[in-house]
C-alpha positions, -999 to 999 in steps of 0.1 A, spaced: 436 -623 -729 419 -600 -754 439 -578 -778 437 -537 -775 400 -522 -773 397 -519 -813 364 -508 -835 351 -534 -857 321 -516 -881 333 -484 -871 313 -490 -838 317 -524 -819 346 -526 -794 356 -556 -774 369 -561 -741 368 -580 -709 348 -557 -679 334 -523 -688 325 -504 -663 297 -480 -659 297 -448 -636 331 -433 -623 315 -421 -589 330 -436 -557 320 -473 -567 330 -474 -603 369 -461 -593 373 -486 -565 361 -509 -594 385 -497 -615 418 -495 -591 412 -530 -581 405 -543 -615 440 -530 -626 457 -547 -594 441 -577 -606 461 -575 -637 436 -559 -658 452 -535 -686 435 -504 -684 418 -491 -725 431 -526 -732 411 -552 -714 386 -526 -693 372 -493 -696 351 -468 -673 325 -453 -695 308 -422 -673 281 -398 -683 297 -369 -666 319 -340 -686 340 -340 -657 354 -361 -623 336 -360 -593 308 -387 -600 271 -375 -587 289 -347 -566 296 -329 -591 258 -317 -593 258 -308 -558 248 -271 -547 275 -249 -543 263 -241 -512 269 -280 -498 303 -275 -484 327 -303 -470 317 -306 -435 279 -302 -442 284 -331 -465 277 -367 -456 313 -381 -448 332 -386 -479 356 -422 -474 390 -427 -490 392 -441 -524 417 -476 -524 452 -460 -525 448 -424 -522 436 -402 -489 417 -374 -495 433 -355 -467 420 -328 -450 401 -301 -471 387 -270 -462 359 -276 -444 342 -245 -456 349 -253 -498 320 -264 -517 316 -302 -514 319 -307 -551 348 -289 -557 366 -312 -529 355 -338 -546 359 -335 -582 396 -323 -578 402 -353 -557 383 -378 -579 407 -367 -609 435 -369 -589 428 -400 -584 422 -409 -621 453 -398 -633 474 -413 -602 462 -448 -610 461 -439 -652 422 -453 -651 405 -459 -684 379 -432 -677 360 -423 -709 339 -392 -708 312 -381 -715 298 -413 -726 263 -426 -718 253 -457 -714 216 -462 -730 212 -499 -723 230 -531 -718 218 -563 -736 225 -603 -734 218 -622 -765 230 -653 -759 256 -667 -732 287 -651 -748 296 -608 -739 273 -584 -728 264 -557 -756 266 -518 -739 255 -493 -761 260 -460 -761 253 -431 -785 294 -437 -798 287 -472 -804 289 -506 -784 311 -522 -762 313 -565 -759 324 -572 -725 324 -607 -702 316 -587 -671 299 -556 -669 303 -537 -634 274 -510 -632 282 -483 -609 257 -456 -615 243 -444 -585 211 -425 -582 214 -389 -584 197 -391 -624 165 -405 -606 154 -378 -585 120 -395 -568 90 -369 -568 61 -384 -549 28 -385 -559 4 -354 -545 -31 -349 -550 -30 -308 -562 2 -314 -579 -7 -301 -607 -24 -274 -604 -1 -255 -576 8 -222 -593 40 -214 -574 79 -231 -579 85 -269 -578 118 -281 -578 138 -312 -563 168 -315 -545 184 -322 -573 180 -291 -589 186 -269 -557 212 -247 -561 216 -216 -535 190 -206 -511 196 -171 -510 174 -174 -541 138 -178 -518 149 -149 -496 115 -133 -486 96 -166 -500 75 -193 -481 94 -226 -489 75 -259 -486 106 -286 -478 93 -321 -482 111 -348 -472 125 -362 -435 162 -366 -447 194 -350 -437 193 -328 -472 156 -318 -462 169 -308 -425 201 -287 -442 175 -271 -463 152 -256 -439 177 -243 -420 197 -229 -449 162 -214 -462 155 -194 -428 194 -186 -426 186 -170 -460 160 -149 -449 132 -172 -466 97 -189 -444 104 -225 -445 77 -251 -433 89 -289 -430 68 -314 -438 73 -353 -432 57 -385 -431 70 -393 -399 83 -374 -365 121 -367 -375 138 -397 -362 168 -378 -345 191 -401 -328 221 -392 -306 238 -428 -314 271 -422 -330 280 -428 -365 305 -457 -357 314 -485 -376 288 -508 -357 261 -484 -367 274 -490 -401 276 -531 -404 237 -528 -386 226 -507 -415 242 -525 -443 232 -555 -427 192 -545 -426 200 -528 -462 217 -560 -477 183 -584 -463 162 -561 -483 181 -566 -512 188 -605 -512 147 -607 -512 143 -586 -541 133 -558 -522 142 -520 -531 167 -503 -510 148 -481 -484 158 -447 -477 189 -440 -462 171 -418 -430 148 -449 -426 180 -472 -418 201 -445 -401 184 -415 -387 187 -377 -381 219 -373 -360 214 -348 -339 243 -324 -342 243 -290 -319 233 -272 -355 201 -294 -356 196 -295 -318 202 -254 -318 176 -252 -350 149 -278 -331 149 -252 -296 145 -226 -322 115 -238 -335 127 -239 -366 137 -280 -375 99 -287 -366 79 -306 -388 45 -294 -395 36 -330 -406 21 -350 -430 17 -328 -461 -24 -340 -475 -19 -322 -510 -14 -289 -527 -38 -262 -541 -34 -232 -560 -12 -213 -533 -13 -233 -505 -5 -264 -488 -30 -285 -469 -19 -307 -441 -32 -343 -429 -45 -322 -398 -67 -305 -417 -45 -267 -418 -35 -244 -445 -6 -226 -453 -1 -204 -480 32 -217 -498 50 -196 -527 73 -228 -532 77 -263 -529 110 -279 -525 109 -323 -526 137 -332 -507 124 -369 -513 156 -388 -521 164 -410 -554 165 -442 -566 186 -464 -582 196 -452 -617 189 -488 -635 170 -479 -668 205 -487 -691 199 -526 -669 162 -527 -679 166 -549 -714 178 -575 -687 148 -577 -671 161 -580 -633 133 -569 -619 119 -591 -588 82 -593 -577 87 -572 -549 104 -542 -576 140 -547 -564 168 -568 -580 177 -596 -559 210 -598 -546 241 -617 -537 266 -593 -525 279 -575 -557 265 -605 -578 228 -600 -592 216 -636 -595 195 -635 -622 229 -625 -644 257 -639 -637 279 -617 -658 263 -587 -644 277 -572 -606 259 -538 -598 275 -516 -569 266 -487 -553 232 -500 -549 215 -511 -516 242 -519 -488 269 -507 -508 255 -466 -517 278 -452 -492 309 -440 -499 320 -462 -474 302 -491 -489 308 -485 -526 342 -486 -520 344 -519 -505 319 -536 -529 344 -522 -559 369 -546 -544 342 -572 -543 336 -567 -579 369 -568 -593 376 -599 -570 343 -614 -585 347 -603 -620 390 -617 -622 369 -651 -606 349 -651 -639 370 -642 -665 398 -671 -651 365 -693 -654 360 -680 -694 400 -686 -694 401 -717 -683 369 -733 -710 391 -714 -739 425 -718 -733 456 -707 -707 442 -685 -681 455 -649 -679 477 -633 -661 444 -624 -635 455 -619 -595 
């Protein structure tokens, strides 16, 4: 095995997996990579962006609370128990992603960026970050999307006088009380946000691209292998991940059943483009709009990956599992089947299983394998 994590220069540091993100997918990682044997600081490290726990949920609007949220699973080893249901969603989860740090004594290392990950030969993978670089064997990438906030492509863009902002910069909607709110997007955030909105005393208008597809199927663990299954196809052929509403659907809760009688969860449509003050519909109608909110989803923070040059035909990164197959040393999670929580945490078992496999397989060329479960 490798010595301690030590600087050599001042600014090159060597060990066996880093990994980067500490969201839901990067602590699974983590917990299983210390049950494989793994030291934590001395033969892996998490290295995550964040000032704090609580992975992309930390950024969440305060007024997300726990049982609006999408279902939160357990991390390996530790329930989450029963919160209040009525406590903002990030606060839940950032007190229970630290718990879970210091209960397993995980090699988090904040705030740290990754700015990109190189190859320059067949030996470690070089991670930089503004502190320096790290040499690893394995490199597990766990970053999520929530720093790639998607904003679609509108003819009037541009020149639309009033508010723009993304979901990911939504914070209260008390805020557009007494406003005309464009919401764009036909996701469960965009269907939360209209009804928040005319809670709030705003005028929302939904637009989407597509008839809500409100389903009345339940959430069950079926449901879930069909999704991951039609996710993980996509990404075997190289294929971005498609939106999560596009696998799953709208379920239709009495909240969005009562707000659908009310005339409220209605989509006007297609949305045709912007002007000054108003929005123009496929239909050929105007509204006059003060603001327009894109609830139009993410994708898959990967710019730190892009000196690797993964990138298939078809825009995607082709995968096996948690392995990419165009690096072998390389296993991205939380991406495609595995970006639920329910997912992410079973592809970090994947990876530690998959990144011990390699690292007895480096053992093994060099010398007396490790002490790797």
């Amino acid at each position: 095995m490798h010595g301690p994590a030590r600087e050599e220069g001042g600014t090159e540091r060597r060990v066996r997996v880093v990994v980067i993100g500490a969201g839901q997918a990067g602590l699974s990682s983590a917990h299983h990579l210390a049950r494989r044997g793994l030291r934590p600081h001395r033969d892996f490290v998490v290295l995550d962006a964040n000032p704090a726990p609580g992975g992309a949920w930390l950024h969440r609007w305060p007024a997300l609370t726990f049982d609006a949220a999408h279902a939160l699973h357990d991390l390996p080893g530790l329930r989450l128990g029963t919160p209040d249901p009525e406590e903002p969603a990030s606060r839940v989860v950032g007190r229970y992603y630290g718990d879970y740090e210091r209960t397993f004594a995980l090699p988090v290392l904040r705030p740290v960026r990754v700015t990109g990950v190189e190859s320059d030969d067949d030996g470690p993978l070089r991670v930089s970050t503004p502190d320096g670089t790290w040499l690893a064997d394995v490199v597990v990438s766990a970053t999520g999307t929530w720093d790639r906030p998607y904003w679609p492509h509108y003819h009037g863009r541009d020149v639309f006088a009033g508010r723009q902002l993304h979901t990911h910069d939504y914070r209260s909607a008390g805020e557009f009380a007494g406003r005309r709110v464009l919401v764009v997007g036909g996701g469960t955030s965009a269907a939360q946000f209209v009804l928040q909105l005319h809670a709030a005393g705003a005028t929302p208008l939904w637009s989407t691209r597509r008839p809500p597809s409100f389903t009345r199927r339940p959430f069950d663990a079926e449901w879930g292998r069909e999704v991951e299954a039609a996710v993980d196809a996509r990404t075997r052929a190289g294929l971005p991940p498609a939106s999560v509403v596009s696998a799953t659907g709208l379920p239709l809760t009495a909240e969005y059943r009562a707000g659908v009688d009310a005339g409220i969860l209605v989509s006007r449509g297609p949305l045709a483009g912007l002007r000054e003050r108003s929005a123009v519909f496929t239909d050929g109608t105007e509204e006059p709009v003060d603001v327009v909110l894109w609830a139009t989803g993410f994708r898959a923070a990967l710019d730190h990956l892009a000196p690797l040059r993964l990138r298939e035909p078809g825009g995607g990164i082709a995968m096996d599992g948690v392995h990419v197959l165009k690096e072998p040393r390389l296993l991205l999670v939380g991406y495609g089947a595995s970006a639920s929580t329910l997912g992410a945490s079973r592809a970090g078992r994947a990876a530690a299983t998959a990144a011990a496999a390699r690292l007895r397989g480096i053992a093994s060329q060099s010398g007396p394998p490790g002490n790797l479960a």
